[in-house]
C-alpha positions in Angstrom: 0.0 0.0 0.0 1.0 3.2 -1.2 0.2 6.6 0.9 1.6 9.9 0.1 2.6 12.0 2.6 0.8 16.0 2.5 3.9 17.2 2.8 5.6 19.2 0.1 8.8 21.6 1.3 9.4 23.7 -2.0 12.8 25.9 -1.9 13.8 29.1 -3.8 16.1 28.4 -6.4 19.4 29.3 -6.2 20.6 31.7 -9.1 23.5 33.1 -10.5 22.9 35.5 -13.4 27.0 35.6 -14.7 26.0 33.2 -16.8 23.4 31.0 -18.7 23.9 27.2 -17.3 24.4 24.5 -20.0 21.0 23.1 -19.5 19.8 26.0 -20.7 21.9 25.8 -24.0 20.8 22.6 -24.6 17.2 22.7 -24.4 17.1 26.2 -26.1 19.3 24.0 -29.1 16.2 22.5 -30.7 12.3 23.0 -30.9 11.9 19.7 -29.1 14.8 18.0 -27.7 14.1 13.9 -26.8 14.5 13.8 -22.6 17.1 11.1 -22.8 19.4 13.8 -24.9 19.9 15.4 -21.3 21.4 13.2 -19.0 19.4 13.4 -15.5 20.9 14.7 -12.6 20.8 14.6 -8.9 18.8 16.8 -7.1 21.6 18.4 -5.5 23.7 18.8 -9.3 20.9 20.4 -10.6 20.3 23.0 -7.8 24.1 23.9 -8.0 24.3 24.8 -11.4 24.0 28.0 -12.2 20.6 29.6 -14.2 20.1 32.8 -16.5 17.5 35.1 -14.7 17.0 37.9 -17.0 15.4 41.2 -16.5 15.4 40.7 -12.7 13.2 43.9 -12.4 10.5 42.5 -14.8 7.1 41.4 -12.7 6.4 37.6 -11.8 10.0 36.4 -12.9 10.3 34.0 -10.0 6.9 32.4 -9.3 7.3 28.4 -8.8 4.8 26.2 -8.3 3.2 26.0 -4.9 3.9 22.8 -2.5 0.4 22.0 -3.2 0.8 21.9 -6.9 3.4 20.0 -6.7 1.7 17.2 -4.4 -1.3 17.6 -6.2 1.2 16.0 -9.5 2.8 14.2 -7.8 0.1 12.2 -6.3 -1.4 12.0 -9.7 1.3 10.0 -10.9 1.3 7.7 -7.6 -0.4 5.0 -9.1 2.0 4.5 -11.9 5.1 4.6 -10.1 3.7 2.0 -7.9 3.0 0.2 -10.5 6.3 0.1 -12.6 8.9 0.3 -9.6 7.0 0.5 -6.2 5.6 -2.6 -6.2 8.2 -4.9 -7.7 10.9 -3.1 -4.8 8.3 -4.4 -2.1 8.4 -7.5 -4.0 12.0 -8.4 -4.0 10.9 -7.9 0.2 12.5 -4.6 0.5 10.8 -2.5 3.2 11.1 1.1 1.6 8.8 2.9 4.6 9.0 7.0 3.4 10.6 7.4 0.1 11.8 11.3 -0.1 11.8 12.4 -3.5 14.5 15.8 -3.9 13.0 17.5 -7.6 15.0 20.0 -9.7 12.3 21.2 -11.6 13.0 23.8 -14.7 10.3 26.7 -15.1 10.2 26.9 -18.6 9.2 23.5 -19.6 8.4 21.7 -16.1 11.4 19.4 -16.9 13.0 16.9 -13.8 16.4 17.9 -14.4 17.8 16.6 -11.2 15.9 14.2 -8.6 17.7 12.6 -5.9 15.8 9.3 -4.2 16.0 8.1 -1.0 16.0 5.0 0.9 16.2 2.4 -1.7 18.3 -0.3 -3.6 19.9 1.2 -7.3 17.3 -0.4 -9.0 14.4 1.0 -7.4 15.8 4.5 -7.7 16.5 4.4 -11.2 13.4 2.9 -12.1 12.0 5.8 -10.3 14.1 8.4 -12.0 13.8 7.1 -15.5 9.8 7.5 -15.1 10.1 11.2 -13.6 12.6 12.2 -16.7 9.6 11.7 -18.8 7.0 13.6 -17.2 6.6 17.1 -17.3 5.1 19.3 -14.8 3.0 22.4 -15.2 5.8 25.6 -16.4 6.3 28.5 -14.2 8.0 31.8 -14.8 11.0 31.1 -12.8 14.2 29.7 -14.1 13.9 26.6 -11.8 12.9 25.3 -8.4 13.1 22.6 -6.1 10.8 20.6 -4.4 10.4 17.3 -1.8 7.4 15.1 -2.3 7.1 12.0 0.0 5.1 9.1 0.3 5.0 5.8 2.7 5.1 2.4 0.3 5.0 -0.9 3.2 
């Protein structure tokens, strides 16, 4: 049984506007870049790198997503993670009790770029993290943010 936990701690992104961050280069590159052309991060990479902020004085340049929003997603997509990697992981009699999932979510596109997973064997964490590189959340005006969603699987 699967139960997310209400809790959702979003944090500002941290920004450094020397100068634009590869990521940015990259996805900019083409109309519509395949995910698996950008190599997935952790959550901590992702936060560190640095992100162009543009006119800083221009209105609504750093709204995020709201810890709600992000639950609210999150939680939408429960049932299919628990399908492809949850339940096989409690399977294979590994007790996972509260997963933490760390996001690095970019504004422009609601890209994962970075997620960091925790408890859990390799498997079950990259199962996890290939499913999240393919979603997309809803965009937001600022360059990037992160977020913790967490849920009890026993």
């Amino acid at each position: 049984m699967v139960e997310p936990v209400r809790r959702v701690d979003s944090e500002p992104a941290a920004v450094d506007a020397v100068e634009a961050n590869e990521l940015s280069d990259e996805a900019d590159g083409s109309e519509r870049r395949n995910r698996r052309d950008i190599r997935m991060m952790s959550y901590e990479e992702a936060m560190a790198r640095p992100v162009e902020v543009g006119d800083a004085t221009a209105d609504g340049g750093e709204a995020q997503l709201s810890g709600e929003e992000v639950a609210s997603f999150m939680d939408h997509h429960l049932d299919e993670m628990y399908e492809l990697c949850i339940e096989k992981e409690i399977r294979r009699e590994n007790e996972l009790g509260t997963v933490t999932i760390d996001l690095a979510i970019r504004g422009k596109d609601g890209m994962v770029l970075g997620t960091t997973i925790d408890p859990g064997r390799r498997r079950f964490k990259k199962c996890l993290e290939d499913y999240l590189e393919d979603v997309r959340f809803p965009t937001f005006a600022s360059p990037r943010m992160g977020a913790r969603y967490r849920f009890h699987a026993g």
